[in-house]
LUMDRENMI-79651 format. One record per residue: x, y, z of N, C-alpha, C, O, CB in turn. Coordinates in steps of 0.1 Angstrom, whole numbers, plus 5000, padded with zeros to 4 digits. Glycine has a CB too. Example, Ala and Ser with C-alpha at 12.3 -4.5 7.8 and 13.67 -1.06 7.14 Angstrom:
2
513249435078512349555078513249675078514249675085511349555090
512849785071513749895071512950005079513450115080514149945057
This chain:
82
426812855424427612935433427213085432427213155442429112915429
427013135421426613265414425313275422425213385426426513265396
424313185426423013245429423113225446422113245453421613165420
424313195449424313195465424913325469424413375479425213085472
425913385461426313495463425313575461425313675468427213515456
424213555451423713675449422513695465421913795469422913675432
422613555470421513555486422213605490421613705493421013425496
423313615494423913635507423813805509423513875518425613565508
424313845492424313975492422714025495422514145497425014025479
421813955494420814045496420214025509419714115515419914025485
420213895514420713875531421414005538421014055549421913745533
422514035529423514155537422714275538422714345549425114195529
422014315528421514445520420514475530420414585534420914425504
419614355534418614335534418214395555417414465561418414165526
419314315559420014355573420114475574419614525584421214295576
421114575564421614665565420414785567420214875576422614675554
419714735556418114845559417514825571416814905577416714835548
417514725574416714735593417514745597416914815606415914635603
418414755599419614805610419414955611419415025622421314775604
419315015595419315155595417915195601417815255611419715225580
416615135593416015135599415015165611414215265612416215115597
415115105618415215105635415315215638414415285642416215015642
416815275636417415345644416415455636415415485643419115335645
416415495627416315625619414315645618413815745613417315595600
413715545623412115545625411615575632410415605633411415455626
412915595646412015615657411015715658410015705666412715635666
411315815650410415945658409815965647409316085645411216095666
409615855637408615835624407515765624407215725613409315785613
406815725633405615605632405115535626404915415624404715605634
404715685618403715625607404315555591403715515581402815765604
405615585595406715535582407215405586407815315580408215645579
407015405598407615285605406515175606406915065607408015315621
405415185605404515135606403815055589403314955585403815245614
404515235583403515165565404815025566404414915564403815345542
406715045569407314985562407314825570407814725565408515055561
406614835580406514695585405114625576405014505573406214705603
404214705573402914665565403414635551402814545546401814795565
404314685545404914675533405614545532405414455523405814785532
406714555546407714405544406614265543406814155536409014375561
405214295553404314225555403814185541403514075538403614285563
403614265536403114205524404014175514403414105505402314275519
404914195511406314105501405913995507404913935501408314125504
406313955517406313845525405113745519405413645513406213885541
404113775521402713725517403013665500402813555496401413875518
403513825493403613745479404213695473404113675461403613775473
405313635483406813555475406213445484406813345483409013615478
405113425493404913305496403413265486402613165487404913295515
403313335482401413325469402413255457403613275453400213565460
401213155452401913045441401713165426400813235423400712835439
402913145420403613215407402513195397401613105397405313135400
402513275389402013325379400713475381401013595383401513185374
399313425381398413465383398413585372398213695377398313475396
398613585358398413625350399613765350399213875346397113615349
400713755354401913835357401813965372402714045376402113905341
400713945377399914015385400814015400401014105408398513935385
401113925399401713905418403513985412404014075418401813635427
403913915402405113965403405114125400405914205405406013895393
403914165391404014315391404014385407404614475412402814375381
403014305412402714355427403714365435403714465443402014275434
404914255435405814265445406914345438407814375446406214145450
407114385425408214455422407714615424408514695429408714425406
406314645421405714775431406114785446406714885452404014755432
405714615452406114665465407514695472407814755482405614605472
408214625463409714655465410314795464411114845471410414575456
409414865451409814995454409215045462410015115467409815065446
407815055468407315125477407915115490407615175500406015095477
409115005490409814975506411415085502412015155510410414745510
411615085488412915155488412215315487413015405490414015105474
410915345484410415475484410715545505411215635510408415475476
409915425510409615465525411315475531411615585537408615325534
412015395529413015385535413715515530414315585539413615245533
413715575514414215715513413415845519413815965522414415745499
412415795520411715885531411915915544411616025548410815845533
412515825550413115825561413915915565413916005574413615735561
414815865556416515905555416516025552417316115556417615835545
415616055544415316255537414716345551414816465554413416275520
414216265557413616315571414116365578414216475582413116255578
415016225581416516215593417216345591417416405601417816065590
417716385579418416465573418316615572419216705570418516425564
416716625572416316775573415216805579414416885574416216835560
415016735591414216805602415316785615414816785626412416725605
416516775614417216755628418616855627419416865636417716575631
């Protein structure tokens, strides 16, 4: 039950940043562009088989931050060029 809750919340979380997203990329391309290349590659590595000498998980916990780096990038943008 504990590890459904923890999907849903990250289902919710997970929505909430493309929602913001979207809206807040528009007149960012090139942020918009790295963070679709970014989700693209999570994607790739939660579907690559586990282990590989701790390598893939270091990779995707890098890329996870490199999606929460872009996404504050964003929002630092949104905030002080308008």
């Amino acid at each position: 039950m504990k590890r459904l809750f923890v999907l849903v919340l990250a289902i919710a979380l997970a929505a909430f940043y493309a929602g913001t997203l979207t809206v807040s990329a528009e007149n960012q391309p090139h942020m918009r562009a790295a963070m679709e290349h970014l989700q693209a590659a999570k994607a790739e590595l939660e579907k690559a088989e586990a282990d590989k000498g701790g390598h893939r998980e270091a990779a995707l916990k890098a890329t996870n931050e490199a999606i929460g780096h872009v996404h504050e990038g964003i929002e630092f943008a949104n905030k002080h060029h308008h």
